[in-house]
ZAFILO-997876 format. One record per residue (C-alpha): y, x, z; residue number from 0; chain. Coordinates in steps of 0.2 Angstrom, whole numbers. Example, Ala and Ser with C-alpha at 12.3 -4.5 7.8 and 13.67 -1.06 7.14 Angstrom:
<nodes>
node py=-22 | px=62 | pz=39 | i=0 | ch=A
node py=-5 | px=68 | pz=36 | i=1 | ch=A
</nodes>
This chain:
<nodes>
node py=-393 | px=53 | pz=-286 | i=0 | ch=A
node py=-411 | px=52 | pz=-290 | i=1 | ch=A
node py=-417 | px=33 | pz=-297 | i=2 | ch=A
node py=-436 | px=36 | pz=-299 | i=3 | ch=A
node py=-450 | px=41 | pz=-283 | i=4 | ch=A
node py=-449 | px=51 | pz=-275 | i=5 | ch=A
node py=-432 | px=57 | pz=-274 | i=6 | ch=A
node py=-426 | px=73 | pz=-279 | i=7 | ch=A
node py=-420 | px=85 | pz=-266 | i=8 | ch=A
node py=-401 | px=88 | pz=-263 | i=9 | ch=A
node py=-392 | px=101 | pz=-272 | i=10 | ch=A
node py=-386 | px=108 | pz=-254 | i=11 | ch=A
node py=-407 | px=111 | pz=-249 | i=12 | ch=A
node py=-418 | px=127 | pz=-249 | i=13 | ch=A
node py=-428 | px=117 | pz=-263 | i=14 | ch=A
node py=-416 | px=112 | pz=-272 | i=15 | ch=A
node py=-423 | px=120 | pz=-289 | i=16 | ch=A
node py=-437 | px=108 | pz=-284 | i=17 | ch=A
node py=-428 | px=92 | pz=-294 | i=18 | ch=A
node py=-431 | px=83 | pz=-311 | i=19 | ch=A
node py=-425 | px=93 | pz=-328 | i=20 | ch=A
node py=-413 | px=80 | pz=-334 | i=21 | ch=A
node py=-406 | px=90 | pz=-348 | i=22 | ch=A
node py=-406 | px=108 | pz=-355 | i=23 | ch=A
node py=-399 | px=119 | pz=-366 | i=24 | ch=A
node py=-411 | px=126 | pz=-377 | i=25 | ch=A
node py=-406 | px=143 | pz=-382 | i=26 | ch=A
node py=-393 | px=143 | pz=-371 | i=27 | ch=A
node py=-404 | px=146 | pz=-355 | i=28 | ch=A
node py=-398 | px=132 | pz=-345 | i=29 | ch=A
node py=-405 | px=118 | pz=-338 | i=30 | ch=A
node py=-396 | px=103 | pz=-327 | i=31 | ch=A
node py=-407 | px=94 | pz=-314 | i=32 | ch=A
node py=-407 | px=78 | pz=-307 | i=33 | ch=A
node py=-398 | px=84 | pz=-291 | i=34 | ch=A
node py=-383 | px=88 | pz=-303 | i=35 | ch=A
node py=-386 | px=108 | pz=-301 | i=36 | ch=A
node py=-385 | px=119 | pz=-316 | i=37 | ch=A
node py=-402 | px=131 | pz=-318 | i=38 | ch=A
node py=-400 | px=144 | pz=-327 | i=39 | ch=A
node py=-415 | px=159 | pz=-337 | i=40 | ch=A
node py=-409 | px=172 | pz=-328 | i=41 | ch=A
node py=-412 | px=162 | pz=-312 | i=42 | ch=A
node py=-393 | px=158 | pz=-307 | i=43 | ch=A
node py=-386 | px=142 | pz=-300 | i=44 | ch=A
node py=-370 | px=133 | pz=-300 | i=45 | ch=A
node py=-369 | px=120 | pz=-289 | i=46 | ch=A
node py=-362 | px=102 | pz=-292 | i=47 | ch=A
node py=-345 | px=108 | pz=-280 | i=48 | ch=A
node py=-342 | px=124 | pz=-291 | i=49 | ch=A
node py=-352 | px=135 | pz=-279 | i=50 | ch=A
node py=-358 | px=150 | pz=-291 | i=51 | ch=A
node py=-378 | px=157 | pz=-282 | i=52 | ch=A
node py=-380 | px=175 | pz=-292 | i=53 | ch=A
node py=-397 | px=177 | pz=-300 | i=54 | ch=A
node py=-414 | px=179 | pz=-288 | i=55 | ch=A
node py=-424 | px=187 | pz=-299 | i=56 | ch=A
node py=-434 | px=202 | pz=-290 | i=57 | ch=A
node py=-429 | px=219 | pz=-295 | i=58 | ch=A
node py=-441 | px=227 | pz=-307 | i=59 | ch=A
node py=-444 | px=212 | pz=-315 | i=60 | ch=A
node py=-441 | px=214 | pz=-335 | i=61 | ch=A
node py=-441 | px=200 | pz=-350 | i=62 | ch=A
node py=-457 | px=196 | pz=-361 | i=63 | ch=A
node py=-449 | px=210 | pz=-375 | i=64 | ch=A
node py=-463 | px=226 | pz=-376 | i=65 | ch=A
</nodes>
């Protein structure tokens, strides 16, 4: 788990988006914490035990495109 202050949170709590970026995948839209979950753009998850979280993001919202 986390090796710097303070610790990240786990990848099983409410805040879990919450930890360090330790890695990301550019234009791929991904983005791995230190918690060992998988962020991705559109607001996803996949948690270290394979867990899949559909994306949050509130309806109505649209990308940066005009």
């Amino acid at each position: 788990m986390c090796r710097h202050p303070p610790p990240c949170p786990p990848a099983e709590a409410s805040d879990r988006e919450a930890a360090r970026v330790i890695a990301h995948g550019g234009l791929q839209g991904w983005s791995l914490l230190c918690n060992k979950l998988l962020l991705f753009e559109d607001t996803g998850e996949l948690l270290p035990n394979g867990q899949a979280i559909a994306p949050q993001r509130p309806v109505g919202e649209r990308g940066a495109c005009t």
